[in-house]
C-alpha positions in Angstrom: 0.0 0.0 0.0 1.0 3.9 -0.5 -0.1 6.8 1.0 0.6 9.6 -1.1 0.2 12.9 0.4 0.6 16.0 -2.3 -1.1 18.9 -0.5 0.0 21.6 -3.5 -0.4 20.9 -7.4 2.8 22.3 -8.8 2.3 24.5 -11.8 5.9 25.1 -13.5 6.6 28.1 -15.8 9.8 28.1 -17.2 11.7 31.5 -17.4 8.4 33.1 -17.4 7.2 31.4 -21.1 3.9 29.8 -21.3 4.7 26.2 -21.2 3.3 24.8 -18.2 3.6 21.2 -17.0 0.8 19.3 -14.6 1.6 16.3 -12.4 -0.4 14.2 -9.6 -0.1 11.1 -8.1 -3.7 10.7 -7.9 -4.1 7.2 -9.2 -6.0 6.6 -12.1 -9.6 5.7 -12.3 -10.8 1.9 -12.0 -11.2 0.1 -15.1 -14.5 -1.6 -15.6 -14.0 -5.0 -15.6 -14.2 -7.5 -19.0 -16.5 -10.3 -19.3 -14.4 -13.3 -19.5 -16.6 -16.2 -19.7 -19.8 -17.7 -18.9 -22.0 -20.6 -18.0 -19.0 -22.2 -16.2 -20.4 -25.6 -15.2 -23.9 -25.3 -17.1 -25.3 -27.8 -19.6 -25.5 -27.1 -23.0 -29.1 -25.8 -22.2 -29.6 -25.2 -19.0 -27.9 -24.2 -15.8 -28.7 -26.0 -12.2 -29.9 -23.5 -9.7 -27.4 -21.6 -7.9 -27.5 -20.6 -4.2 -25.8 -18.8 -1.6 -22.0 -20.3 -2.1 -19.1 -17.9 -3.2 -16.8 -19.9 -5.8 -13.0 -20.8 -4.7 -10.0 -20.9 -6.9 -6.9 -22.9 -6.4 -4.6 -25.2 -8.1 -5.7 -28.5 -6.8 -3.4 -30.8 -9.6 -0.3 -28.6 -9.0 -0.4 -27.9 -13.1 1.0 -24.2 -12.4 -3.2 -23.6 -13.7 -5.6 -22.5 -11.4 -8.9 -24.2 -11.1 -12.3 -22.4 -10.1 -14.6 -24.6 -7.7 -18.3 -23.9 -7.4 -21.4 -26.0 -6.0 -24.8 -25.4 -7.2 -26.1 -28.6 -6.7 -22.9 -30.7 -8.4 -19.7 -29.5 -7.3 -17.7 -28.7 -10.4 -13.9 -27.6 -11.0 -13.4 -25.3 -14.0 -10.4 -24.6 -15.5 -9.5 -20.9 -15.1 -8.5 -20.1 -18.6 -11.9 -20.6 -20.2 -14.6 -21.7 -17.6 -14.4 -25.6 -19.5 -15.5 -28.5 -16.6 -12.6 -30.1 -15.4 -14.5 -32.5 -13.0 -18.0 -32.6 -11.8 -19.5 -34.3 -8.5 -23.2 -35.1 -9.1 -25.5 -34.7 -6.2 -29.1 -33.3 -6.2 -29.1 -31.5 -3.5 -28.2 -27.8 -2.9 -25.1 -26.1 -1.9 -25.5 -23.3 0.3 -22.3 -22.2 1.8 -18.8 -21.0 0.1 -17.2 -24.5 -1.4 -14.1 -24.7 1.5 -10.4 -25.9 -0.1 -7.6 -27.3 2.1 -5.3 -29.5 2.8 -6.8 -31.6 5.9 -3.8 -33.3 6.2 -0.9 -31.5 5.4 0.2 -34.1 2.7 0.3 -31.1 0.3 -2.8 -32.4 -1.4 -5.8 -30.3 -1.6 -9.2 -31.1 -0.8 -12.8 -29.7 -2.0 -15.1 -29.7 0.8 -19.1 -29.1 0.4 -21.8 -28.4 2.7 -25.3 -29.6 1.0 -29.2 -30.3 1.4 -30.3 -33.5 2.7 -27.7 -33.3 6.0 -24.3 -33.6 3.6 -21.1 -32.7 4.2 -19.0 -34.3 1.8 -15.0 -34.5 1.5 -13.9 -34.5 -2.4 -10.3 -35.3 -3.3 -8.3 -33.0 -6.2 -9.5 -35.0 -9.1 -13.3 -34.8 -8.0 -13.4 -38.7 -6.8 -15.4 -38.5 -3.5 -13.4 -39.4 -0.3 -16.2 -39.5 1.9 -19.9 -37.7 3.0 -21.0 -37.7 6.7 -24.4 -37.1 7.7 -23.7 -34.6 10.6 -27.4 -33.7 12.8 -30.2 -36.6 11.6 -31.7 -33.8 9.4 -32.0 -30.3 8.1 -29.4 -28.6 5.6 -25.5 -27.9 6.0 -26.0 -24.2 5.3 -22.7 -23.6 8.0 -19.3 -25.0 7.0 -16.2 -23.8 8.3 -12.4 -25.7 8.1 -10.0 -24.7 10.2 -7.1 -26.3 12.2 -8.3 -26.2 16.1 -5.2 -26.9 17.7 -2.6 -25.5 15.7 -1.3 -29.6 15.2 -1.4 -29.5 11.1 -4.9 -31.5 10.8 -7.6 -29.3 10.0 -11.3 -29.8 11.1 -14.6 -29.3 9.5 -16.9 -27.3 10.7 -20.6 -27.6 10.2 -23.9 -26.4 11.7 -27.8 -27.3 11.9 -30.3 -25.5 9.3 -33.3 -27.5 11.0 -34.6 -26.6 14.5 -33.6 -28.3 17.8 -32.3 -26.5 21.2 -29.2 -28.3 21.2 -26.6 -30.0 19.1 -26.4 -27.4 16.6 -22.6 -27.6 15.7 -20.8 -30.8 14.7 -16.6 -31.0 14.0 -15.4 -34.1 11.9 -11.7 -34.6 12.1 -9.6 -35.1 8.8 -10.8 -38.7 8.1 -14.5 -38.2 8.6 -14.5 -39.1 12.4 -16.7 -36.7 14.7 -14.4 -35.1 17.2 -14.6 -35.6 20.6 -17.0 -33.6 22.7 -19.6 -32.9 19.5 -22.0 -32.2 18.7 -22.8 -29.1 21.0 -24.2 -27.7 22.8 -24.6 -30.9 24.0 -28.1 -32.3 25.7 -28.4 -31.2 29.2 -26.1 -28.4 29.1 -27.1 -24.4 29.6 -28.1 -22.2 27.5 -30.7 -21.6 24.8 -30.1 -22.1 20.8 -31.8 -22.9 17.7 -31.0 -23.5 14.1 -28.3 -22.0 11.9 -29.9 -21.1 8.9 -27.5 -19.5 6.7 -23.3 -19.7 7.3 -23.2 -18.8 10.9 -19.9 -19.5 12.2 -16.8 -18.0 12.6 -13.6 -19.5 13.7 -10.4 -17.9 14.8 -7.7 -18.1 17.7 -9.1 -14.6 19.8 -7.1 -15.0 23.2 -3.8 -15.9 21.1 -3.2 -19.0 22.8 -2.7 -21.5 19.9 -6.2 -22.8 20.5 -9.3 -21.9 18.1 -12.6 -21.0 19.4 -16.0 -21.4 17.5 -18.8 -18.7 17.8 -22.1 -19.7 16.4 -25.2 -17.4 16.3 -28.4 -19.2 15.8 -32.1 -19.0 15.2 -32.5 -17.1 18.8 -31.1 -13.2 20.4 -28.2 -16.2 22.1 -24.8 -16.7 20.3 -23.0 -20.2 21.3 -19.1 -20.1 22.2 -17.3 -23.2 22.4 -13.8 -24.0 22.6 -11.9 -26.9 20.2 -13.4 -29.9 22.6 -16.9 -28.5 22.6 -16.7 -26.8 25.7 -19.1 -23.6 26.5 -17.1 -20.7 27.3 -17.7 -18.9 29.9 -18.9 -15.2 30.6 -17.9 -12.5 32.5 -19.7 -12.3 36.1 -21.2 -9.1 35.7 -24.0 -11.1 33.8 -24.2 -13.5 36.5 -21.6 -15.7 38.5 -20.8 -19.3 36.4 -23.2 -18.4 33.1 -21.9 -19.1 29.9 -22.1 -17.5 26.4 -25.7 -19.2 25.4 -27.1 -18.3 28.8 -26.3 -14.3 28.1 -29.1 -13.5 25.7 -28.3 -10.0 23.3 -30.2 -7.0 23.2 -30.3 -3.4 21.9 -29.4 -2.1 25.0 -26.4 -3.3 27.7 -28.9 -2.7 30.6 -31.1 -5.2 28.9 -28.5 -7.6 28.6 -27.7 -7.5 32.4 -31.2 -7.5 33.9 -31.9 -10.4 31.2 -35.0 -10.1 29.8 -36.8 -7.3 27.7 -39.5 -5.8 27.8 -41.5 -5.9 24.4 -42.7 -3.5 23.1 -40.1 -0.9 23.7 -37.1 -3.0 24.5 -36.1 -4.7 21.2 -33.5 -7.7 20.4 -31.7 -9.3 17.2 -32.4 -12.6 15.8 -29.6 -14.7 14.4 -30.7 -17.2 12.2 -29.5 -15.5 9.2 -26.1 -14.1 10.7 -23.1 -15.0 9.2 -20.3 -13.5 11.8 -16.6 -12.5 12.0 -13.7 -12.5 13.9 -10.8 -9.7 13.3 -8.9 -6.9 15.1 -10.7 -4.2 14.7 -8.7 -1.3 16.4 -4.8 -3.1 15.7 -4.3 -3.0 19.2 -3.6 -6.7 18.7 -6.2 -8.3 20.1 -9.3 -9.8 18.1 -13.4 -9.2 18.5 -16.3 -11.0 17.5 -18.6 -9.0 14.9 -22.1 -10.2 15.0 -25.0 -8.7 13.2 -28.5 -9.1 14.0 -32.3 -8.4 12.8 -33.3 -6.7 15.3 -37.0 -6.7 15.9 -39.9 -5.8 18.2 -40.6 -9.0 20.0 -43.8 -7.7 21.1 -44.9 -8.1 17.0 -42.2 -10.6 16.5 -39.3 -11.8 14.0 -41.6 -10.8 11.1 -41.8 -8.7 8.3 -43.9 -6.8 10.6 -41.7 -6.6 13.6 -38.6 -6.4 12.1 -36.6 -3.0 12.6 -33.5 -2.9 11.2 -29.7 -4.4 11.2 -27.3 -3.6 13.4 -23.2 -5.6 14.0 -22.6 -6.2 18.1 -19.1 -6.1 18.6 -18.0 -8.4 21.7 -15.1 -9.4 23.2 -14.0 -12.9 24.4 -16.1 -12.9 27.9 -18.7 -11.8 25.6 -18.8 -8.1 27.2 -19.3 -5.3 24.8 -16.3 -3.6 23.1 -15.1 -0.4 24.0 -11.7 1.3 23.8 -10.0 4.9 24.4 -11.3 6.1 21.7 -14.8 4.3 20.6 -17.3 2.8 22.8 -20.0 0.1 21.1 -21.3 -0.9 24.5 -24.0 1.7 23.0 -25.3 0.7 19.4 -25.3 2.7 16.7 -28.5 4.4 15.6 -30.0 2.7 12.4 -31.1 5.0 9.7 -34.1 5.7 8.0 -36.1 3.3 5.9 -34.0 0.2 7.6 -37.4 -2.0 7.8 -37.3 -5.2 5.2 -38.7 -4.5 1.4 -39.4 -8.2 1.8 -38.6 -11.3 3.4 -41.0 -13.4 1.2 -38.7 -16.2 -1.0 -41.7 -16.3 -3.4 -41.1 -12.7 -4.5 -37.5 -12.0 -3.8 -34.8 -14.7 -2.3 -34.0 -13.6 0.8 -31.2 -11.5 2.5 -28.7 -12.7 4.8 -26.6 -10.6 7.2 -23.2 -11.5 6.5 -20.3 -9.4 8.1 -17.3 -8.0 6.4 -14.6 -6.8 8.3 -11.9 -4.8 6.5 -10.0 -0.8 6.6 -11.4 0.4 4.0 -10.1 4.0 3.6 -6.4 2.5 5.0 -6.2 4.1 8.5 -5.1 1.3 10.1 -8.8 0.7 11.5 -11.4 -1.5 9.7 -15.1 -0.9 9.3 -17.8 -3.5 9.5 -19.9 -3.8 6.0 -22.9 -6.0 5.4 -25.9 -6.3 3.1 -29.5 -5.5 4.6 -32.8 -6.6 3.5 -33.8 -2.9 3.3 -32.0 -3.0 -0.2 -28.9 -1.4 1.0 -25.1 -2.4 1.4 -24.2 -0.6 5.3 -20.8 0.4 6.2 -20.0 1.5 9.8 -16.8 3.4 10.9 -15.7 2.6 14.7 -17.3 6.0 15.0 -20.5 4.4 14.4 -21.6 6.2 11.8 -21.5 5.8 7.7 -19.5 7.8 6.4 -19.4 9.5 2.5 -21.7 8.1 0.4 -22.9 5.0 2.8 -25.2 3.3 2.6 -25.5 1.9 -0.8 -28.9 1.5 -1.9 -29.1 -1.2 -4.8 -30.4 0.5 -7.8 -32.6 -0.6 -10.3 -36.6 -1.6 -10.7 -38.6 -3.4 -7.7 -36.9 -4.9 -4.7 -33.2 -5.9 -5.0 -30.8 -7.4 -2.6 -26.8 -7.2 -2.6 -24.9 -10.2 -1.7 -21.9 -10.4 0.8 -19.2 -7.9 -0.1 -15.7 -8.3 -0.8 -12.9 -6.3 -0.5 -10.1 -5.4 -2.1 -7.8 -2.3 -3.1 -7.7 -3.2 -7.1 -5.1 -0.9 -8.2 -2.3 -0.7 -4.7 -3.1 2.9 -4.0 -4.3 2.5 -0.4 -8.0 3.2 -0.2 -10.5 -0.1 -1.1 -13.0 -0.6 -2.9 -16.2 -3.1 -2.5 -16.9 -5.2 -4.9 -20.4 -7.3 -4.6 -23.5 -8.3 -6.7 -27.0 -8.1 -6.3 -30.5 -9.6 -7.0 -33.7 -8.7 -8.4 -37.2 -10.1 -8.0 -37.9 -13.6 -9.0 -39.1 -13.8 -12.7 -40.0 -11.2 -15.4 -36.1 -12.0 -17.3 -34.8 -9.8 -14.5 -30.6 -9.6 -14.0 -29.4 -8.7 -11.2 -25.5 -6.6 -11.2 -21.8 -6.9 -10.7 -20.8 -3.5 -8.4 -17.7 -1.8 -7.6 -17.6 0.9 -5.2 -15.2 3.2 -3.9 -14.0 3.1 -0.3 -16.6 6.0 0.5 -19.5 3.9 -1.0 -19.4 6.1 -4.7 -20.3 4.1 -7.6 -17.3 3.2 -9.8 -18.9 0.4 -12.4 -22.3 -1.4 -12.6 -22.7 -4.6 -15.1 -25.3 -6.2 -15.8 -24.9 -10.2 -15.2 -25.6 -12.5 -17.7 -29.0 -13.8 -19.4 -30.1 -16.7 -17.2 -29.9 -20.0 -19.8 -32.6 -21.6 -17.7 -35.6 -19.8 -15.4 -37.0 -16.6 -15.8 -33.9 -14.1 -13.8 -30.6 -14.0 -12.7 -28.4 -12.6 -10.2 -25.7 -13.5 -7.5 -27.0 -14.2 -4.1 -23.3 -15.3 -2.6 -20.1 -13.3 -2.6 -17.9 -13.1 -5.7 -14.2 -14.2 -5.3 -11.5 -12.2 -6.8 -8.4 -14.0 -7.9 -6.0 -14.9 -10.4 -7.2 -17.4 -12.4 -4.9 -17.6 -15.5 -1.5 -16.8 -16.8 -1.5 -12.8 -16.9 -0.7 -10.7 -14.0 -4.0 -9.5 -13.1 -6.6 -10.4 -11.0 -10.6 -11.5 -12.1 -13.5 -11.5 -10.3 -15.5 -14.8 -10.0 -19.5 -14.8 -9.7 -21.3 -18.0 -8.8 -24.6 -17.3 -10.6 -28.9 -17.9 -9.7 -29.2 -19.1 -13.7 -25.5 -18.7 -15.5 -23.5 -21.0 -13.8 -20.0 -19.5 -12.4 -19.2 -16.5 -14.8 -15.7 -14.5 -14.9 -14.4 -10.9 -15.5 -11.3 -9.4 -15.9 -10.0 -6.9 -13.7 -7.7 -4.6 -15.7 -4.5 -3.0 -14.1 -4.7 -5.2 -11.0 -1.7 -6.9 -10.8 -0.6 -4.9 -7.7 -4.2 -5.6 -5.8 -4.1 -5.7 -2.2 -6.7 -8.1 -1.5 -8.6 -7.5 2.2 -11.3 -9.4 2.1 -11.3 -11.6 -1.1 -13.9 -14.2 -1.1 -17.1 -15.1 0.4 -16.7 -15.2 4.6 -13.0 -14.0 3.9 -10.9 -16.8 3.0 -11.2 -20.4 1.1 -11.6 -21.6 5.2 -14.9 -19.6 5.0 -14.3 -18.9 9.1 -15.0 -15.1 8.9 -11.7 -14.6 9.3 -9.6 -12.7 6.9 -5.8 -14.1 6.2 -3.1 -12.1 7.3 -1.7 -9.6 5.0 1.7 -10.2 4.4 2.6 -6.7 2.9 4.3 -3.6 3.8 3.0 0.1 3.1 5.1 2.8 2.5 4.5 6.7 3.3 6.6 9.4 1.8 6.8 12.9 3.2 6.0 14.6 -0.1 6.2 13.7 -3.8 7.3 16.7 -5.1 10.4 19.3 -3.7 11.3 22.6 -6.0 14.7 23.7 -5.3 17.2 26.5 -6.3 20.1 25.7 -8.8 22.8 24.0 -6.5 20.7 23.5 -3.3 19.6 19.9 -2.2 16.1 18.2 -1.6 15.3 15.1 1.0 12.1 13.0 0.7 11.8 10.7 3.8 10.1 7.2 3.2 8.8 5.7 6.1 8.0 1.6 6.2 5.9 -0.5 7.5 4.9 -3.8 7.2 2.1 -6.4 8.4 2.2 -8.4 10.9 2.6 -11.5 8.7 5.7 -9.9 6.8 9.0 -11.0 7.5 10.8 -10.0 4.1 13.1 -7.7 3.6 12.2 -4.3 1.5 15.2 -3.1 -0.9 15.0 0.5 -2.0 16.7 1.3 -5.6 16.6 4.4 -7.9 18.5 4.3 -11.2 20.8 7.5 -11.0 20.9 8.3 -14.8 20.7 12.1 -14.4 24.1 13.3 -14.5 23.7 16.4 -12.9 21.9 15.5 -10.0 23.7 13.0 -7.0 20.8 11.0 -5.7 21.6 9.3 -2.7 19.9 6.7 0.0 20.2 6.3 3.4 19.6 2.7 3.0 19.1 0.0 0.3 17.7 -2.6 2.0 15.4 -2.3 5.6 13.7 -4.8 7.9 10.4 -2.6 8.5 9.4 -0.6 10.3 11.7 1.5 9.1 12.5 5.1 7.4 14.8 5.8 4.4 15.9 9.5 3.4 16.5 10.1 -0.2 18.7 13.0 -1.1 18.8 15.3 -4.2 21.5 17.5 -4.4 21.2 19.8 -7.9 24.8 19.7 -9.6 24.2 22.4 -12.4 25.5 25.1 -13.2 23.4 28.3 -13.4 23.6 28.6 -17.2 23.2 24.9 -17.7 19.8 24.8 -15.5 18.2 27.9 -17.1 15.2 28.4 -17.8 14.3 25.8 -15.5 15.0 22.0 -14.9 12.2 19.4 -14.3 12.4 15.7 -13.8 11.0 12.6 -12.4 12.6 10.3 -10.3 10.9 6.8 -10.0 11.5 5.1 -6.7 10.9 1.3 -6.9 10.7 -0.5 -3.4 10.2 -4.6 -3.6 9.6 -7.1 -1.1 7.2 -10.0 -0.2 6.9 -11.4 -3.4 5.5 -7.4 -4.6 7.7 -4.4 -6.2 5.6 -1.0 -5.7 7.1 2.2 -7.5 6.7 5.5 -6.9 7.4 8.6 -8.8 8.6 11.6 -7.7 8.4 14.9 -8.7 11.4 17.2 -8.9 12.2 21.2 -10.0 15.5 23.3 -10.2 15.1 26.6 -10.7 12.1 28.0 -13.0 9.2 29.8 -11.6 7.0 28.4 -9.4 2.9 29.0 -8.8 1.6 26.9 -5.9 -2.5 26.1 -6.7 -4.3 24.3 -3.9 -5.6 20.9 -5.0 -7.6 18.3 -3.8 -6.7 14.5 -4.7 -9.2 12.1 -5.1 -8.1 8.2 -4.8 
């Protein structure tokens, strides 16, 4: 990433004669991305029916050519180039949640793993032969699938939860080789707490107390989230909502007060539902130290969770012990305030399929601070600052005729510059040849492009109801962004000028894993002082480069700048620096006073590589000449 900070626009007359030159580091604008292919993994007329789950890519034969994996009700593996089927597993029923890719076993060998209809869970191996499916509850659907190693110990698990209804049991963990683990399903019968079903991918899965171990945090069909650690064990919450209760005893409310007394009172105390709540785990102040990000529909329970009752809604942010979060400088013990028309356009399948509240955690303007995004059944994509409000442009209401949905975000800075942008799609109404869109936004919630999706080869509309993926999926340097479709199978555009992207959130529930956890970045960010320095004949400019880096990145960053100009003597303080770090660059003028006249102007491109990525930065620099200094604002 690079922060470039130009506060004046330098206008440069030479000796006084009208030729003027203009320069910014502004980047460019966005290029709207190119249809690729289409009807990845349809028949030659028809398409199967596609759901909720946001495609993976990966190179499961180790052929140096990634693959694109996708269930709608067959799982199918495309070949990135072109979108042709390079294997197929047949099953007839759906496939809800993102298709999961690892290695279970750390042999090196991938593995395609598929929540379904009909109580599946089934294990595929690289070439598409089935390795095994396990029936995980008795009934319902595997809407909830998660992989993820619990103990740090190089075997992953799997993760699964209950779409059916039931007080108990509503997560089950199968070790590498199709074994449940022990101390699942949970909760287990017997135990406290209350719960339901898990009726869209309501899990997240991540290590918050930094102690090698992985705990699981499951919403459900209820205002009470279940936390268990790796064995199935409840974790416990703090006292001050009662001495020895766990997580599923704590119910959630709007208010904290409401949470302590436990209870409400309907009518003019409200509460969230979780059935459709697809949660996250990630740091969201950098102060090293994760949270639990957990939206809810909240509603009037004196109406009830109903069209009707329904209000708006609205992430929690919790801590481990399940208190609210709160730090120096923000405090989300106290919600935000919803804004207007937040009620549902609809929450009737049979006109439009429904919305689900999936959470996106990410810094979207590059602060250092992420922001919580999520799609709302009131036709809008929110965004909320730690400041609790939505700033810019937020919230984006999905354009076009009669009700339309957006699907879960992603995001991902598409051309390096520092600020994000948000790329989703959306959904129309059922019927009447309706498409839904492919968006990209700005980090500020601005439109940059709007596509329509493809014609639906079978049915009567299209759209995309799960999260697109952006990755490389073929031999240029540039990233595309991969849609699993209602009614055109898995279709693929081409992301211009994105070989630098900084991907932050890339894929539906932020990794292959699908645990609501975001990887690491393994990157480093640099910041320069100024751009642009005007100096006299003879005198010398610095520009000071300060480095940072990740938490992930290890690398070392090597600083070089071809010194062709032979009168200037460019110098660095250092070549190579282990970040955080800061470099001075000196340029000291060596003309003479005749040989610089009128004026001399040149650019000096800085190119700073490490990680695996090579970022370069020009910069800007005047001897002598006549100078006019013209306020300008920069856009990203």
């Amino acid at each position: 990433m690079i922060k470039r900070f130009l506060p004046l626009l330098l206008l440069i007359v030479l000796g006084g004669v009208g030729a003027a030159a203009t320069h910014s580091t502004a980047a460019g604008p966005i290029a709207a991305p190119q249809l690729k292919w289409a009807y990845g993994g349809c028949f030659t007329s028809w398409c199967q029916t596609g759901w909720y789950a946001s495609p993976a890519v990966a190179d499961l034969d180790k052929d140096g050519n990634p693959e694109v994996i996708w269930g709608s009700y067959d799982t199918v593996a495309l070949n990135g180039e072109n979108g042709t089927v390079q294997w197929r597993g047949e099953n007839g029923s759906r496939v809800w949640p993102g298709v999961a890719v690892a290695d279970l076993t750390g042999d090196g060998t991938l593995e395609v793993i598929v929540g379904r209809g009909s109580d599946q869970v089934t294990v595929y191996s690289h070439t598409g032969s089935e390795l095994w499916t396990r029936n995980p509850f008795g009934n319902g659907e595997v809407r909830t699938l998660a992989v993820a190693d619990l103990e740090d110990d190089g075997q992953m698990e799997i993760i699964v939860g209950r779409a059916s209804g039931g007080s108990t049991k509503q997560v089950n963990v199968f070790e590498a080789n199709g074994n449940v683990r022990a101390g699942f399903p949970a909760r287990r019968d017997g135990e406290p707490g209350y719960g339901w079903g898990m009726y869209n991918e309501n899990i997240t899965v991540g290590d918050v107390d930094n102690d090698g171990y992985k705990e699981i945090f499951a919403p459900t069909d209820t205002h009470y989230i279940t936390a268990l650690d790796r064995n199935g064990n409840q974790l416990a919450a703090n006292p001050i909502y009662g001495s020895g209760k766990v997580w599923a005893e704590v119910g959630v409310h709007v208010d904290h007060e409401v949470d302590l007394r436990g209870y409400a009172n309907c009518g003019t105390e409200h509460r969230p539902n979780f059935a459709n709540a697809a949660p996250a785990i990630a740091d969201v102040n950098n102060d090293g130290v994760s949270e639990i990000i957990v939206p809810g529909d909240v509603y009037d329970c004196s109406i009830g969770d109903n069209v009707d009752g329904d209000l708006y809604i609205m992430p929690w942010i919790l801590n481990l012990d399940r208190t609210r979060w709160k730090d120096s400088s923000y405090d989300w013990t106290v919600l935000p305030s919803p804004g207007p028309n937040t009620r549902p356009l609809s929450e009737d399948y049979n006109v439009i399929q429904n919305n689900v509240q999936n959470a996106v955690v990410a810094d979207l303007d590059g602060d250092g601070l992420k922001e919580i995004l999520f799609p709302a059944y009131d036709g809008q994509l929110h965004a909320y600052w730690l400041d609790k409000t939505e700033h810019g442009s937020w919230p984006y209401k999905v354009p076009g005729s009669g009700i339309r949905f957006a699907s879960e975000p992603i995001v991902v800075d598409i051309d390096g510059d520092g600020p994000a942008e948000v790329i989703f799609t959306s959904w129309p109404e059922n019927g009447g040849n309706r498409k839904g869109q492919l968006h990209i936004l700005d980090y500020l919630g601005n439109e940059l492009h709007r596509i329509d999706l493809p014609d639906p080869r079978s049915g009567s509309w299209n759209g995309g109801l799960g999260a697109p993926t952006v990755d490389n999926i073929d031999s240029d340097a540039d990233m595309e962004i991969v849609i699993g479709t209602v009614s055109s199978g898995v279709v693929a555009y081409d992301l211009p000028n994105s070989a630098n992207a900084r991907i932050l959130w890339g894929t539906g529930r932020g990794s292959y894993h699908r645990t609501g956890e975001a990887p690491e970045l393994n990157e480093f960010s640099t910041t320069f002082s100024t751009t642009a320095q005007a100096v006299e004949v003879g005198d010398t400019a610095v520009f000071t480069i300060e480095i940072e880096a990740d938490a992930a990145f290890t690398d070392t960053v090597t600083i070089t700048v071809n010194d062709v100009w032979p009168d200037l003597d460019i110098m660095l303080s250092e070549t190579e620096v282990n970040p955080p770090a800061q470099v001075r660059l000196t340029v000291t003028d060596l003309h003479t006073m005749r040989a610089a006249a009128p004026g001399f102007f040149t650019e000096i491109p800085v190119v700073l590589s490490g990680g695996g990525r090579e970022q370069t930065v020009t910069l800007y620099f005047l001897v002598g000449g006549s100078r006019i200094y013209t306020p300008v604002n920069l856009q990203p």
